[in-house]
N, C-alpha and C positions, 0 to 999 in steps of 0.2 A: 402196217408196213406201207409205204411211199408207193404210191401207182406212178409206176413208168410208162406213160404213151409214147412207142418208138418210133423215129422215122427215121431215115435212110436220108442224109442230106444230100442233096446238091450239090456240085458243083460246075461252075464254068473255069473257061479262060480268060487271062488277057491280065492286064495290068505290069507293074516291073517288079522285081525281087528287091525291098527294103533295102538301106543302106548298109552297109559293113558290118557295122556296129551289132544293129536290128538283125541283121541276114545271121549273124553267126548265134544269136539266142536260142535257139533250137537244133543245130544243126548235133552241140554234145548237152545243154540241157536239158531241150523237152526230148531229146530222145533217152537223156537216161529216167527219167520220169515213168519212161516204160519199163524199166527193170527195177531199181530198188522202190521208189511210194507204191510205183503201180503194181509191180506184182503182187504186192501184199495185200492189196485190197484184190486181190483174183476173187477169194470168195463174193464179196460186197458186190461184186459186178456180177456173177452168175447170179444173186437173188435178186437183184436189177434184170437180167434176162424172164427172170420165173413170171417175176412181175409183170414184167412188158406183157407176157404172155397172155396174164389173167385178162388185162387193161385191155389189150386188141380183140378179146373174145366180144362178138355181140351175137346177139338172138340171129338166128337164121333171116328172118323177115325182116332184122334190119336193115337201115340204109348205110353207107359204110359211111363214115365222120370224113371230112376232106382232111389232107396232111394240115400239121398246125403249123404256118410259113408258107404251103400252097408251095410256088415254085425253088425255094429252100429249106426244107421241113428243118425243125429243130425238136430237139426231145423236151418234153415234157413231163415231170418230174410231182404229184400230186400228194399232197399230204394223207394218210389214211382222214377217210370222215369227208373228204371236199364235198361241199357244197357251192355251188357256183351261184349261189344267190345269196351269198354271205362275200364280206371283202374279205380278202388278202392278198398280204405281203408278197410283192414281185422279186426274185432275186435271178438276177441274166449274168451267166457267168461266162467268160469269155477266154480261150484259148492262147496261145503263142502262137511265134512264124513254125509252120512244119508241124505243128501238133494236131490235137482233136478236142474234141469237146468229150469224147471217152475219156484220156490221157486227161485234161484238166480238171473233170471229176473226179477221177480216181487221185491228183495230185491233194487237191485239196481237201475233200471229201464232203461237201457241200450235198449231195444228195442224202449224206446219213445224216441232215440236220433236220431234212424237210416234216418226221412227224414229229420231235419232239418240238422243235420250235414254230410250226404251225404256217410253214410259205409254200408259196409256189417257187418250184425251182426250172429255167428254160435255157435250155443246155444250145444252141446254135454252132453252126462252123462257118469260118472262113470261107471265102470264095479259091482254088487255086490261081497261082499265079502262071506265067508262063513256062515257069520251071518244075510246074504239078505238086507244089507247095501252098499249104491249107493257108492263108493272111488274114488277117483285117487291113482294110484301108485307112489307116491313122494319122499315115501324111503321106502326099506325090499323088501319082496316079491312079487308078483303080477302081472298082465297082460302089457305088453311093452305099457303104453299109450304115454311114448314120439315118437313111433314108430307110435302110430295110431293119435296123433294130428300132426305129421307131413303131414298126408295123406291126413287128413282134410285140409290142408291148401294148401297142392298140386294140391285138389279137387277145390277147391275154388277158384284156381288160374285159371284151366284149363276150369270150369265148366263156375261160374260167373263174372270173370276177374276180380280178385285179386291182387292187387299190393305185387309182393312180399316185395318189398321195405318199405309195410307201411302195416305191421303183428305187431298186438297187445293183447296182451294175459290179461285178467284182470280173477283173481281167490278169495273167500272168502275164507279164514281160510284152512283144506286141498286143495282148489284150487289155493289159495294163494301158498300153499309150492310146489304146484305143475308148477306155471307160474316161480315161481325161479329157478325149474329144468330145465324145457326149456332154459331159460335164460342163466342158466351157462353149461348145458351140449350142447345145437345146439344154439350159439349164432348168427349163422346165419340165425335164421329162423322168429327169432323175433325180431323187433325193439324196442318194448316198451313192460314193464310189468308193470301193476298197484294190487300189491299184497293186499288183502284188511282182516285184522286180520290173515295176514301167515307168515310164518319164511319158512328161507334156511335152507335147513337139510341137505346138502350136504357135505360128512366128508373130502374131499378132493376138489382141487383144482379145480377151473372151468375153461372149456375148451378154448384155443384160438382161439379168435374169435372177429369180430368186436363188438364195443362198444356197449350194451343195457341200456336203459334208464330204468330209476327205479323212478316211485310214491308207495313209501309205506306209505299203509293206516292203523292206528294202534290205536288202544284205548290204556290210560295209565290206565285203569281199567279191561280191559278184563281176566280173570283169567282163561280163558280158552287157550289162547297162549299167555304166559304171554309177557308183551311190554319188561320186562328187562330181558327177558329170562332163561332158565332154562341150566343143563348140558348135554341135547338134540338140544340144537340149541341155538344163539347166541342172544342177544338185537336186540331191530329196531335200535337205534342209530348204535350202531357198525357193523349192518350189512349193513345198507345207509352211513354210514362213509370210510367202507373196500370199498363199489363197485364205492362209488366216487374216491375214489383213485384209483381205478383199472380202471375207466375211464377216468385218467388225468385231474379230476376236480380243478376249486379253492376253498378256503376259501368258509366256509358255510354263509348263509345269512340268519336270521332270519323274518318273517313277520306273518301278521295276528292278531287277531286270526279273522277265519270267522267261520259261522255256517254251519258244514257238517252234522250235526246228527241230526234224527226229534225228536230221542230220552231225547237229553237235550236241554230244549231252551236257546238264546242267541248262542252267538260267543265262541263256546267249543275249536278250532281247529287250530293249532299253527302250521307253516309251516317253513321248514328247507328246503335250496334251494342249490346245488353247482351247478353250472353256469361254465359258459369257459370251457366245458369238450370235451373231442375227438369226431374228428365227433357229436359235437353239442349231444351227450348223455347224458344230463342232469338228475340229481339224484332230488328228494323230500323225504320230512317225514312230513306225517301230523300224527299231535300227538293231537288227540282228549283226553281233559281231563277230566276225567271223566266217560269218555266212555268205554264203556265194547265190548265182544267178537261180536253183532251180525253186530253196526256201519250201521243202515240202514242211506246211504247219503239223503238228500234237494234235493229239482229239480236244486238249483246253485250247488252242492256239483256233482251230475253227470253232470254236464253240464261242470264243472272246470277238474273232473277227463278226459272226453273225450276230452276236449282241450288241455287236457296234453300230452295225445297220440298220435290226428293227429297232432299234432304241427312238431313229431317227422319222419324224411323220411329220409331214406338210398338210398345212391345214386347205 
């Protein structure tokens, strides 16, 4: 079973509450994330506590380990067997406006992948804003968090043995627009981003840098970032269309549909594939129809997303 190293994040104040748009994405979706995905993982998260438990015990005569983040601890999420002198798989999963990194775990379910599929998983939160709402900084004002998830994964390198080669950033909705910034402003520091209900806010041109791989994950129903976009940020299509091309992709390939959402039953979810791309950074769009802002994925639906990601390795 997965060692949970818990910490108690941090946070400050200061910055502005998100636009309209952004501001209203948690206020009805990630808060219902806390009743229907997330209650149902209640057990999966008490044996995440047991765990924590085991993982914070050390010998009396120990020295206590410093929090992993220092002045904003993030949880730490270990495969059974870690050896820190062996590489692995990074995966930084990243929260909404108003949410947590609890609620985004339990949304997705990203920490029941970490023994079978063999990563580190690094669960952070947001800074609050001035209205004591959990954010990332993804566009406008606010705390440098491309500066502090840089550090995180510096940490994690140095701490846990961390592949820098195989960094992957999965974010909902503001975490979403937040793993695109990473993405296009330090494209060296991630290999794969699985944006899940977010858009690129980015007014200008992303930076040079090697190729990043893109699964975007997107309801054509969400009306909270909207799928065909507004004149704050671009379409899913045209913004998986622009970074395939910006990754020397081919022609797109259509398939599916399979069942990603517990929310609609049957095969909601229609996939857009370019393939042949540079350095093997292959683009997706999964276009859940039907589907709205909150997109809690199937145990196949996480299991295809993280196969999408370690698939991806930078030499």
């Amino acid at each position: 079973m997965a060692a949970l190293l818990a910490c108690e994040g941090g946070a400050g104040d200061g910055g502005r509450t998100p636009d309209a748009a952004v501001a209203a994405d948690a206020a009805s979706a990630d808060a219902a994330s806390a009743d229907a995905a997330v209650a149902a993982d209640a057990a999966s998260a008490d044996a995440a506590s047991a765990d924590a438990a085991v993982a914070d015990a050390a010998p009396p005569d120990a020295a206590p380990e410093a929090p992993f983040g220092g002045a904003r601890p993030a949880r730490v999420f270990l495969p059974a067997g870690h050896d820190p002198s062996r590489s692995w798989p990074l995966v930084v999963v990243l929260h909404g406006f108003r949410a947590s990194g609890t609620l985004i775990d339990r949304q997705l379910g990203l920490s029941r992948r970490v023994d079978d599929d063999g990563f580190l998983l690094v669960v952070p939160e947001g800074e609050k804003n001035a209205d004591g709402f959990q954010r990332w900084n993804a566009h406008g004002d606010g705390p440098d968090d491309v500066a502090y998830l840089t550090a995180l994964v510096d940490e994690a390198v140095a701490r846990y043995g961390a592949d820098r080669g195989r960094v992957y950033v999965v974010g909902h909705s503001n975490g979403g627009h937040m793993a695109y910034k990473l993405a296009c402003l330090v494209p060296g520091l991630v290999t794969a981003i699985a944006p899940v209900a977010g858009a690129l806010y980015e007014d200008g041109p992303c930076d040079d840098g090697p190729p990043v791989a893109v699964l975007h994950i997107h309801g054509d129903a969400d009306t909270q970032v909207i799928y065909a976009g507004t004149d704050r940020y671009p379409p899913a299509e045209e913004v998986t269309a622009d970074w395939a091309a910006r990754n020397a992709c081919g022609e797109p390939v259509e398939s599916g549909p399979f069942d990603l959402d517990v929310g609609r039953p049957g095969a909601e979810t229609r996939v857009r594939t370019w393939s042949g791309c540079a350095a093997g950074a292959d683009v997706e769009l999964w276009r859940g129809q039907g589907v709205g802002h909150l997109n809690t994925p199937t145990a196949e639906g996480t299991r295809r997303m993280v196969e999408f990601l370690l698939r991806h390795r930078r030499e």
